[in-house]
C-alpha positions in Angstrom: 97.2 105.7 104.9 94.6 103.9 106.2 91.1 105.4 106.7 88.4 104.6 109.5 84.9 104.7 108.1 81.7 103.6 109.9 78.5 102.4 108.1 75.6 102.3 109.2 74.5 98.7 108.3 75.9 95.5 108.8 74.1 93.1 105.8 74.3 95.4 102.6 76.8 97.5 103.9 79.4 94.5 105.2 79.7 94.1 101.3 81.5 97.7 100.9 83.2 97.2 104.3 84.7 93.8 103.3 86.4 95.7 99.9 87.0 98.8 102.6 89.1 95.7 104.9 90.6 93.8 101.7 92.0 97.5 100.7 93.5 97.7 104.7 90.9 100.1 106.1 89.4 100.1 109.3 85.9 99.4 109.2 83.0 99.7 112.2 79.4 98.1 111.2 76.7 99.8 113.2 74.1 97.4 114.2 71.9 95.7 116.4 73.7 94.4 120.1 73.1 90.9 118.9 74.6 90.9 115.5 77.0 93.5 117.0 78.5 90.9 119.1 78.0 88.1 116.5 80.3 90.1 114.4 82.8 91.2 116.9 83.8 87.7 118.4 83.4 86.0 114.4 83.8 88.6 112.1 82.1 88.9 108.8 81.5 86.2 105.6 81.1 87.7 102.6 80.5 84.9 99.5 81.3 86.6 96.1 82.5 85.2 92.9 85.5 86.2 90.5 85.4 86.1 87.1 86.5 83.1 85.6 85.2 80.7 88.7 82.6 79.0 88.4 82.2 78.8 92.7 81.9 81.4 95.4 84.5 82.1 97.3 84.1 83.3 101.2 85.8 85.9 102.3 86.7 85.9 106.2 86.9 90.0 107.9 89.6 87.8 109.9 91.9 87.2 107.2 92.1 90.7 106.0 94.2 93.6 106.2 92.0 96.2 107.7 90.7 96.0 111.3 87.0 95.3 111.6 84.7 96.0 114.3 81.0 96.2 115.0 79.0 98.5 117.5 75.3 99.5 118.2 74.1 103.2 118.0 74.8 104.7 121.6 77.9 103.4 121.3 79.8 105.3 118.6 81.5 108.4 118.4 81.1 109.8 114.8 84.1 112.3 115.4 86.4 109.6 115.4 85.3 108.6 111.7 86.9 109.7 108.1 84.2 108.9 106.2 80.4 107.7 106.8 79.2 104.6 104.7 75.1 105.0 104.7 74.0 101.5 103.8 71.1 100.7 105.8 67.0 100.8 104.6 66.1 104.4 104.6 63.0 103.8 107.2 65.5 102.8 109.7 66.7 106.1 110.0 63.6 107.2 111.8 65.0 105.2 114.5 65.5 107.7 117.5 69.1 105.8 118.1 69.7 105.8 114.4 68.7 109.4 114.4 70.9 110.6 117.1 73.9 109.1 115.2 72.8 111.0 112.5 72.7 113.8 114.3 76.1 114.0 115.3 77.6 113.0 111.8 75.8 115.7 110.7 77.1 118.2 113.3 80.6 116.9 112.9 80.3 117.1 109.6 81.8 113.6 108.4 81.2 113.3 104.3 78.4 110.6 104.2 78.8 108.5 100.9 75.5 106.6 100.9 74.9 103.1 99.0 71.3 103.2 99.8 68.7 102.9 96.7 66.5 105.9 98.3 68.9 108.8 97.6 69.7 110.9 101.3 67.2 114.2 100.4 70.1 116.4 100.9 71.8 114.7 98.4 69.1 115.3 95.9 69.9 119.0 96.7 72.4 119.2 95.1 70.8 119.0 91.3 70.6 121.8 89.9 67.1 123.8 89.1 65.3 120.7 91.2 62.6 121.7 94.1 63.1 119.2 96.6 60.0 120.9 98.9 57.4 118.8 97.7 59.2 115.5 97.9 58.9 114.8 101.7 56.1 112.7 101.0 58.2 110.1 99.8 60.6 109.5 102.9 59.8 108.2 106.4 61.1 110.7 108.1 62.1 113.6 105.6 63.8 115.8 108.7 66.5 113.3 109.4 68.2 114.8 106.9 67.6 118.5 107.6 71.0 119.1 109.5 73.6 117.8 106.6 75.2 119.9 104.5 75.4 118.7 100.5 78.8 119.6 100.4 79.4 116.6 102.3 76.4 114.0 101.1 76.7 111.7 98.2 75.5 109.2 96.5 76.2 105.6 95.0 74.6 103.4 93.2 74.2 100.4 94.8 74.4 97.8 91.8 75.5 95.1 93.1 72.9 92.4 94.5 73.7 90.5 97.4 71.5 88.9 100.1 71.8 87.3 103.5 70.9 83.8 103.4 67.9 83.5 105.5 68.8 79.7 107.1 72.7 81.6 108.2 73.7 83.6 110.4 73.4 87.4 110.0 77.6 88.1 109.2 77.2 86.1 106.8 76.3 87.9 102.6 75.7 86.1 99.9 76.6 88.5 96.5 74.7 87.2 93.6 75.6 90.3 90.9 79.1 91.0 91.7 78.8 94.8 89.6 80.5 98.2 90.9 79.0 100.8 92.8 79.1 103.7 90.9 79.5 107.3 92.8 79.1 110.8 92.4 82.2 113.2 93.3 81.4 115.2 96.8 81.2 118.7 96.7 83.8 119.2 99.2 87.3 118.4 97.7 88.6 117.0 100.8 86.0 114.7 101.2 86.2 113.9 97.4 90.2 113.3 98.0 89.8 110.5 100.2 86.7 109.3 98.2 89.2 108.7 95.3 91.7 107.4 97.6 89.4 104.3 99.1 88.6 103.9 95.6 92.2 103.4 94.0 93.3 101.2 97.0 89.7 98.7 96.7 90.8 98.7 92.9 94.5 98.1 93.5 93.0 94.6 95.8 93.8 90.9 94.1 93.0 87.4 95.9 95.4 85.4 94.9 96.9 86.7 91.9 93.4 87.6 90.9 91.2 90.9 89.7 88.5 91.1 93.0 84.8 92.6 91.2 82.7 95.1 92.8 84.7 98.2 92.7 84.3 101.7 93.8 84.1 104.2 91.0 84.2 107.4 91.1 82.2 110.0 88.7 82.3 113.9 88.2 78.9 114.2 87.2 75.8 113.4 90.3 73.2 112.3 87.9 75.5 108.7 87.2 74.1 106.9 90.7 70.3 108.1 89.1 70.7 105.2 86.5 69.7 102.8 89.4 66.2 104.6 89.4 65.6 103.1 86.0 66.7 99.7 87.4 64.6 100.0 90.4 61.4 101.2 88.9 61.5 98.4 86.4 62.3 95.6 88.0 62.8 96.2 92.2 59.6 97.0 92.8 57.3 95.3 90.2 58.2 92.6 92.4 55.6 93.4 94.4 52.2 92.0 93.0 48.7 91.4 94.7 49.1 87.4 94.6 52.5 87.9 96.1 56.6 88.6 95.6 57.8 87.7 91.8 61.5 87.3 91.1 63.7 90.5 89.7 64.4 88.4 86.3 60.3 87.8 86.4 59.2 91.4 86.6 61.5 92.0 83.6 61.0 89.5 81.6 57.4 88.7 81.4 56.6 91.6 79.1 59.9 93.2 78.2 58.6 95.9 76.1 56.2 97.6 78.8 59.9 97.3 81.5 61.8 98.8 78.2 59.0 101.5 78.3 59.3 102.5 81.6 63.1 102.0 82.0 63.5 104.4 79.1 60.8 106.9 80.7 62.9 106.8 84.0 66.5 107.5 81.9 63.8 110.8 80.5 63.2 111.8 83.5 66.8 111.4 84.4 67.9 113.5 81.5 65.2 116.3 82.0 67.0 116.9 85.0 70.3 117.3 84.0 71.9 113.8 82.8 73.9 112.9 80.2 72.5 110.0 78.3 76.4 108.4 79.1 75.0 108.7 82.3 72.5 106.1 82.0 72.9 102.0 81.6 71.3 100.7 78.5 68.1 99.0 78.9 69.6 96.0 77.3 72.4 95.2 79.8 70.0 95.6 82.9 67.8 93.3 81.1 70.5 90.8 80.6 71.9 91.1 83.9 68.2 90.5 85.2 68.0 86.8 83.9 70.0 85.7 86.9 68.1 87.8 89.5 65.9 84.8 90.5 64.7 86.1 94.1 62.5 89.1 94.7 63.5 92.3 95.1 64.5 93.3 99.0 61.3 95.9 99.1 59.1 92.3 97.8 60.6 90.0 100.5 60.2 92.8 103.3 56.6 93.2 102.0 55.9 89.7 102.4 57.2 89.6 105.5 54.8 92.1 107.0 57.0 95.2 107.0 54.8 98.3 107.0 57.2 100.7 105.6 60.1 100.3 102.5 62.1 102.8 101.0 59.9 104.7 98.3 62.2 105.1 95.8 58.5 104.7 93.0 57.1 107.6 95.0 60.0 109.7 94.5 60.4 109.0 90.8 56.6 109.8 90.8 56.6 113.0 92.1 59.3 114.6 90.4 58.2 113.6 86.8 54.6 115.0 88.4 56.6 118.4 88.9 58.7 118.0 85.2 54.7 117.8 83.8 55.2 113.8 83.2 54.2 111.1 83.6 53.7 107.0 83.2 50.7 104.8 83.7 53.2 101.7 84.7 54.7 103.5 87.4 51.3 104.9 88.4 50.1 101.3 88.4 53.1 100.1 90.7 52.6 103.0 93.3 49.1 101.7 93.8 50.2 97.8 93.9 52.7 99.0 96.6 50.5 101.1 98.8 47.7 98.7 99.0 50.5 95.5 99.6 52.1 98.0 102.8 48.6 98.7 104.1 47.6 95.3 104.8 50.6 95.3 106.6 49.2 97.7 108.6 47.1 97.4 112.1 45.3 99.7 113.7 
């Protein structure tokens, strides 16, 4: 049957909605009333390439299956919705609008499946033996996500990189890592039914006789979407640097054995909490996938743009190894480098 799922994000999140489309699901983006209408009289252009080619090929919402559509805030009606697709910067959420949606998702009780690299704090409820009191501090706005219930919250790792090509317009994503997003079962098992259903039809999709990457997988245990943490604390945001943004493969590369040293301190952590080291990605496939991440990280290039909040994913990781009794000088250094780049974004 097909399924009608909203996300809430139209770059990152038109990546998942174009598999959702290819698989013959109905997909609405939730944005702003510009790109909103943008999307709605042109549809989405998502660029990705197969294995095998050595070009990207564009992939039209038009020419798929599913129906697509795009809306802004006030204008959707979460009860109408199978699923929930978080997929926009955490900060944004603050939004009153934003918020409000939230609000009646949450009251509706929709299963939210969120492809954000800040993990939803109701999700993080959901591990077992871990005090989520103290981690507020991290988030924007930590209440947004009082109301859910972690029955129906989950999490996936968003792996795969893409980007919207800044001189294009804003349907159109460039993906530059083509890798799956990986997620944790829900809790509920009806939620996790169709879960397991979007995924089997997105894996089921060819293009022209062809396998189609990014796929949605589905795990038992919730600590497999935590291997991103490793990924983003050694690479994402030691982008970020007093003299300015550095590329992904940069960060990495320039002195790979302090990035094995944290990335291996993150998988700890990880591990302390509950995962399995399966769980985890070896350091030495990130670090090969790296070599082609030539652009900063999104939290750099939002930096540099003046942005005076990003998703604190460092902070988080900070304060729980601070409550396991650990922690790590490099991540202690890249807090700092981060707070003092965001305050100069701020004015007063």
């Amino acid at each position: 049957m097909a399924y009608k799922i909203l996300i809430l994000g139209a770059s990152y999140g038109s990546l998942l909605g174009t598999k959702l489309l290819m698989a013959g699901h109905d997909v609405t983006l939730i944005c702003r009333r510009k790109t909103a209408d943008l999307i709605n009289a042109e549809g989405t252009a998502v660029r990705l390439k197969l294995k095998g080619e050595d070009e990207h090929r564009t992939i039209h919402s038009n020419d798929l299956p599913g129906n697509l559509s795009a809306s802004t805030p006030q204008d959707v009606d979460a009860a109408g919705f199978d699923m929930v697709g978080l997929a926009m910067q955490e900060p944004q959420y603050a939004h009153h609008t934003i918020r409000t949606v939230m609000i009646r998702i949450a009251e509706e009780r929709v299963p939210c499946l969120s492809i954000m690299n800040m993990p939803p704090l109701t999700f993080l409820k959901r591990i077992p033996g871990l005090d989520t009191s103290n981690l507020g501090a991290s988030y924007t706005d930590p209440t947004v996500w009082d109301r859910f219930d972690p029955a129906f919250m989950t999490l996936c790792s968003p792996d795969p990189q893409a980007f919207r090509p800044p001189d294009e317009k804003p349907n159109v994503l460039h993906v530059g890592l083509p890798t799956n997003f990986k997620a944790a079962a829900f809790e509920d098992a009806k939620s996790n039914a169709i879960l397991q259903e979007l995924a089997d039809d997105i894996a089921a999709v060819q293009l022209d006789g062809n396998d189609v990457p990014v796929k949605l997988r589905v795990f038992d245990s919730i600590f497999v979407p935590l291997a991103k943490w490793s990924m983003l604390l050694t690479g994402n945001y030691r982008c970020v640097t007093s003299d300015g943004p550095q590329s992904i493969r940069d960060a990495v590369h320039t002195d790979l054995e302090k990035s094995r040293s944290i990335y291996e301190f993150v998988d700890g952590l990880a591990q302390k909490l509950g995962a399995a080291p399966a769980d985890a990605v070896p350091f030495e496939k990130y670090a090969k996938a790296a070599e082609s991440l030539l652009k900063p990280s999104s939290a750099a290039r939002a930096i540099d743009a003046g942005a005076p909040f990003i998703e604190r994913v460092d902070v988080l990781v900070r304060l729980i190894a601070e409550a396991q009794g650990m922690s790590n000088p490099a991540i202690d250094e890249t807090v700092e480098t981060v707070d003092e780049q965001l305050e100069s974004n701020v004015s007063y």
